[in-house]
N, C-alpha and C positions, 0 to 999 in steps of 0.2 A: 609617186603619190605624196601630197604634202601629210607631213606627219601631226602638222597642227591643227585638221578637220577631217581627223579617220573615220568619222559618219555623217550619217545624213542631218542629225539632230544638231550637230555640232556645226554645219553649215549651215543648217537654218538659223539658229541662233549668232550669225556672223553675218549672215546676210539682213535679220530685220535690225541690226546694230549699224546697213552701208543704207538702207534703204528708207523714205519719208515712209511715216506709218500708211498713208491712203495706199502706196502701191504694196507693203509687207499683208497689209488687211488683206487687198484681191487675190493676192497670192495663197496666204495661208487661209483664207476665212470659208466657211460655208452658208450655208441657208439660217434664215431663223437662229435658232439656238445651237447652232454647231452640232446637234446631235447626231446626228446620221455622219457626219465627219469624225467625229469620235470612234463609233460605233464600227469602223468601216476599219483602221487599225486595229481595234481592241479585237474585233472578230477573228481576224488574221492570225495573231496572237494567242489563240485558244488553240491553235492546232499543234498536236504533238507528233515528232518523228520518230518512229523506233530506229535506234545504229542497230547495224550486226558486226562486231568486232573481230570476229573467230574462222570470218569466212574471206577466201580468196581476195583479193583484189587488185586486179592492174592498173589501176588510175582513174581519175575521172576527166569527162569530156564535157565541156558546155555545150559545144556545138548542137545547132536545133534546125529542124528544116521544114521552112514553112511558106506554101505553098511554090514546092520546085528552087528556093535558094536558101540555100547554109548559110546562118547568121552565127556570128563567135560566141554568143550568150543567148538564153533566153526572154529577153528583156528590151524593150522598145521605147521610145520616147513618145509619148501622148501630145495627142496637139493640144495647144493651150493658147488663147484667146490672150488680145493684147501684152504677149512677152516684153515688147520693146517698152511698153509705160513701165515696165517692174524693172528693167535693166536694159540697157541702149543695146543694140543686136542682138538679144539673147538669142533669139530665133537662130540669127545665121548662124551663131556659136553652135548651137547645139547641134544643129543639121550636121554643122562642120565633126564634130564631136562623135558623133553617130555614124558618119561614113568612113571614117578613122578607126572606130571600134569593130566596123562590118555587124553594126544594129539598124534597125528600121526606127526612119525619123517621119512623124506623122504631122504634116502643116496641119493647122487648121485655119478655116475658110475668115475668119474674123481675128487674126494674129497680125504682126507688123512685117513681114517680109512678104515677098508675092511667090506664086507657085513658080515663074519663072527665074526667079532668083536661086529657090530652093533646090530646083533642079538643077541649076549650074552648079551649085556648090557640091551635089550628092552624085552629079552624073545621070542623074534621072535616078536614082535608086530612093526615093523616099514615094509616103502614102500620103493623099490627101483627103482631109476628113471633111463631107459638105455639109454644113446648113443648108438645107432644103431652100430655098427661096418661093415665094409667095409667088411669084410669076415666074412658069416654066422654061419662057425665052433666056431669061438670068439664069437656069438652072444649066439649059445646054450648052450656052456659052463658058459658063466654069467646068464642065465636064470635057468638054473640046480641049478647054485650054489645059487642063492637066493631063489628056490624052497625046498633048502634041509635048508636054513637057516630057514625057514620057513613062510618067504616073504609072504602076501597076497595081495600084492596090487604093479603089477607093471605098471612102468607110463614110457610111448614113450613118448621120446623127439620128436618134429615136430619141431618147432620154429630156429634149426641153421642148417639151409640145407648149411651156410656157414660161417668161420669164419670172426668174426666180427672186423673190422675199428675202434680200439680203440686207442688212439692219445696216451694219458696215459702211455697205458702199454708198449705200442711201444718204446715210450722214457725211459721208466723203464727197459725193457729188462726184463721183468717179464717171470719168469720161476721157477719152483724147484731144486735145490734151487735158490733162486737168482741170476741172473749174480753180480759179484762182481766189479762192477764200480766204480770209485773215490765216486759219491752221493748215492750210494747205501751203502758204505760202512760207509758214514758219517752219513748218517741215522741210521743204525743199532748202532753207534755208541752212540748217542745220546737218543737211546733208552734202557739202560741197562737191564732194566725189561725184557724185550721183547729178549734181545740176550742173557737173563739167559734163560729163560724160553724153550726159542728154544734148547740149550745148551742140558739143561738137557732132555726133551724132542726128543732129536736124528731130524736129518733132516727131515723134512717132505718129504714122498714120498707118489705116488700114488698106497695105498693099496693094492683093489679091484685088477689094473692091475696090479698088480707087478709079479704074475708069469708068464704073456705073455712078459715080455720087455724083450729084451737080455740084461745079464750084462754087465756092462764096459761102456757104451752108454754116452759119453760128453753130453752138456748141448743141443748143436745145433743138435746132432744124435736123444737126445730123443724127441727134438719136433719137429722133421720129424717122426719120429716113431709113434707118437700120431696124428700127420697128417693124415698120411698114414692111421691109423687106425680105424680114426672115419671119414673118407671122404665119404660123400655119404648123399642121401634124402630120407626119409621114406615116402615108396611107402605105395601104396594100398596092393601089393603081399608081403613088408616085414610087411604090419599089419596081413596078414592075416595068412601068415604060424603064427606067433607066437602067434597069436589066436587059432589056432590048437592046438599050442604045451604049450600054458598057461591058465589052469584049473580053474585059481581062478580070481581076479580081476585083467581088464585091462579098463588103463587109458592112455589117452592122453595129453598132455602139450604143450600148445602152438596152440591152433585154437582159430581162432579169423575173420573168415565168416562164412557164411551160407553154400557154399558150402562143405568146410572140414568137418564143423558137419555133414552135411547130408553124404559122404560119411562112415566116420567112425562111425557113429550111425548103416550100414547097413553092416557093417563088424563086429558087434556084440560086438560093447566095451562097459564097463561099466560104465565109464564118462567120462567125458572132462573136463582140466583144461583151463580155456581163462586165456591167458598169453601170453607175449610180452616177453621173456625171462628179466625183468626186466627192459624193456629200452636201453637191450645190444647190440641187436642187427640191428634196423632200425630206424633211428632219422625220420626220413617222418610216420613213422604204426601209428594209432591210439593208445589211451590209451585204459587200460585193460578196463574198465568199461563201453565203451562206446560200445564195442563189446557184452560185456555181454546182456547190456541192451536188443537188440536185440535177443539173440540167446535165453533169457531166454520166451521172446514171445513168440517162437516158436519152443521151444526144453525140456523145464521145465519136459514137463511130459512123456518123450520119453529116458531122459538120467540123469544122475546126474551131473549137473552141479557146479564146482566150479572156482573157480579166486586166481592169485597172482599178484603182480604185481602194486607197490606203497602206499601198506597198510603199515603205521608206527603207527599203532594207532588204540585202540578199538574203537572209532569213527568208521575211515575208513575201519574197520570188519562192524562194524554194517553198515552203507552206501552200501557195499557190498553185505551184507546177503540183502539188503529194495531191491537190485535193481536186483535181482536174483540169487545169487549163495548161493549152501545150505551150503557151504563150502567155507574157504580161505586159502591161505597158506603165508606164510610171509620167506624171505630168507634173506636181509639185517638188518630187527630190531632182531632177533636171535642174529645174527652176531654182531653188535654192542655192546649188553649187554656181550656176552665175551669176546671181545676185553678190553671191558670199567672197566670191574670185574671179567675176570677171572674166575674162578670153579662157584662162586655167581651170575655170569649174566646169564645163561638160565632161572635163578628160577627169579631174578629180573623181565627178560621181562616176562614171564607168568604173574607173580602178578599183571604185570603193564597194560597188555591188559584184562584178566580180570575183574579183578576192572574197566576200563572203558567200558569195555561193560556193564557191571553190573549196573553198574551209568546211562548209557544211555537209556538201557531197562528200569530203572525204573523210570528216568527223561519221557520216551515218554507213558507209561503203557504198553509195551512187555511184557506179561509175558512168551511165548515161541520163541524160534529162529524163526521157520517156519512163525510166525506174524509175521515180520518185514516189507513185503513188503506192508502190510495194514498200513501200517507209514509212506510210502514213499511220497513226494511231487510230482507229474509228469509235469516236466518243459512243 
C-alpha cells in the first residue's frame, strides 16, 4: 500500500488535484444542494460499536458468501456511469482490481467499457447493473448479452425513475466527450496528465451501447438519444417479465421502504441493494443507512440484503454490515483512488478498506462478518 494516501479522503483530494474540475464535479457532486450526499456519510457515522476486550478470540475472517460464492471482503465495487470521462480505463482498472481482490465488480449499463470486455477481464465473475430501456427489444438484447458474457448477477436500477437536478453538471455541459467551452477547455488545459492520458486512451464512449447509437450523432442528438432511451420507471410487469427471462440472480438497487421490499421480495428477486443512488438524485430522501436499519428488521431473513451509499471507509463497511446489510458496495472511493493513482489505485483502495475493517474487527473482537451486528450500539 502506498503510504502517501492511507485513506480514501486523502485520495480524493489527490485525485481532484490530477483531474479538470467538470470530471472531479461528476464524480464527487450530488443533486441540488448536495444534501442527501452529506447526509448519507454523516448518517453512517452516527453508529456506535461496542468492543468486548475480555472475551476469547481467535482471529477475525472477512470472508463473506453471497449468493453461493466466498468473496475475500465484504465489499464490492458499484457501477458507476461514465468512469472513462473522470480517468482513461478506470472501468477496466477497477474490474481488473476486483478480480485480484476476489470482490464483485458491478458494470453499469451507461459506463465506458462494454460487458464483453468486463467479462474478459473478470473471467465472467462480475454483475451487470441495467437501465431499464424504454423499449423492451433493447432490454433483451442487453440481458442476452450479459447472459452469454457470463453475468450471474443482475441488478435493476429503481432509484432514477427521473433525470436528476444537478447544478454542476449543468454548468459543465457535461457529456461524452465534453462540451468544448472556454473553462472546459482551460481545465483540460491545466491538466496535462489527464489530456495525455485521454489522448492515448481514444475518446471515451459508451461501450455496452455503442452498437444501438446511430452514427454521426453531435453532442446534443446523443443526449436525446440516451434520453429517449432510458426514459421510463421500473414497474412491477418490467420486474417480472425479466424475472422470467433471467435464470440466475436478480437484484434490485435503490429501495429504500417497506413497501418496494415487500413488493419485489414477492416477485421472487434475490436481494436488494438500499441505495439512494449516491445522493444524486433527491436532496429531501433519507440517508442509505437509516432505511436499512429498518428493512433489516423486517426483511433479513426473507431476502439478501445489501447497501451503497456514503461508505468511504472500512469503518463505514463495518457500521453497515452492525446495522444490517450482509453486503456493501462503494462507487465514489473506487473512483477516487484511480483518478488519484492511476493503474495503482483500484489495488490502493482495496488495501485500504481492508486493513480497516481488519483493525476494527479486531479492535471490537468480530471474528466473523455476520457477528457484527452483536457490536452494534442501538441508539
Amino acid at each position: 500500500m502506498n503510504s502517501r494516501y492511507p485513506s480514501i479522503e486523502m485520495l480524493a483530494e489527490r485525485a481532484k488535484q490530477r483531474m479538470p474540475g467538470f470530471a472531479y464535479d461528476y464524480l464527487a457532486g450530488g443533486c441540488f444542494s448536495d444534501v442527501n450526499l452529506t447526509r448519507n456519510t454523516e448518517e453512517i457515522r452516527e453508529i456506535q460499536l461496542r468492543p468486548h476486550y475480555l472475551r476469547d478470540f481467535k482471529g477475525a475472517s472477512q470472508e463473506t458468501t453471497l449468493f453461493g460464492k466466498t468473496y475475500d471482503a465484504p465489499f464490492g465495487i458499484a457501477p458507476v456511469g461514465l468512469q472513462g470521462l473522470m480517468w482513461p480505463k478506470s472501468c477496466e482498472i477497477l474490474a481488473k482490481a476486483a478480480k485480484q481482490h476476489n470482490i464483485p465488480f458491478c458494470l453499469s449499463t451507461v459506463t465506458t467499457a462494454s460487458i464483453e470486455t468486463v467479462s474478459e477481464i473478470t473471467e465472467g465473475d462480475f454483475w451487470f447493473q441495467l437501465y431499464h430501456p424504454a423499449d423492451n427489444e433493447l432490454r433483451d438484447k442487453l440481458i442476452e448479452r450479459a447472459d452469454q458474457a457470463a453475468c450471474k448477477t443482475l441488478v435493476l436500477l429503481a432509484d432514477t425513475p427521473t433525470f436528476a437536478y444537478r447544478p454542476k453538471e449543468i454548468r459543465n455541459g457535461l457529456s461524452i466527450p465534453p462540451q468544448m467551452t472556454a473553462r472546459n477547455i482551460l481545465q483540460i488545459a491545466t491538466h496535462p496528465r489527464w489530456a495525455l492520458e485521454q489522448l492515448l486512451a481514444r475518446a471515451p464512449e459508451y461501450k455496452t451501447m455503442k452498437p444501438y447509437i446511430p452514427q454521426g450523432l453531435n453532442m446534443k442528438h446523443l443526449g436525446l438519444f440516451m434520453n429517449e432511451t432510458f426514459s421510463g420507471r421500473l414497474t412491477e410487469d418490467k420486474i417480472k417479465a425479466i424475472r422470467e427471462q433471467w435464470k440466475s440472480n436478480l437484484v434490485i438497487k435503490g429501495i429504500v421502504n417497506p413497501e418496494d421490499a415487500e413488493r419485489a421480495i414477492k416477485l421472487g428477486v434475490d436481494g436488494l441493494i438500499v441505495s439512494n443512488h449516491g445522493g444524486r438524485q433527491l436532496d429531501s430522501g433519507e440517508s442509505t443507512i437509516k432505511p436499512l436499519t429498518e428493512l433489516a428488521k423486517k426483511y433479513s431473513d426473507k431476502v439478501t440484503l445489501m447497501m451503497d451509499g456514503g461508505i468511504r471507509s472500512g469503518v463505514d463497511i463495518s457500521s453497515s454490515l452492525a446495522s444490517g446489510a450482509k453486503f456493501t458496495f462503494l462507487g465514489r472511493a473506487p473512483m477516487y483512488g484511480v483518478c488519484a493513482m492511476g493503474e495503482k489505485g483500484g489495488d490502493q483502495v482495496m488495501q485500504i478498506l481492508k486493513r480497516q475493517i481488519q483493525q476494527v474487527m479486531e479492535q471490537v473482537g468480530c471474528e466473523k462478518i455476520e457477528d457484527f451486528p452483536k457490536h452494534l450500539i442501538n441508539s
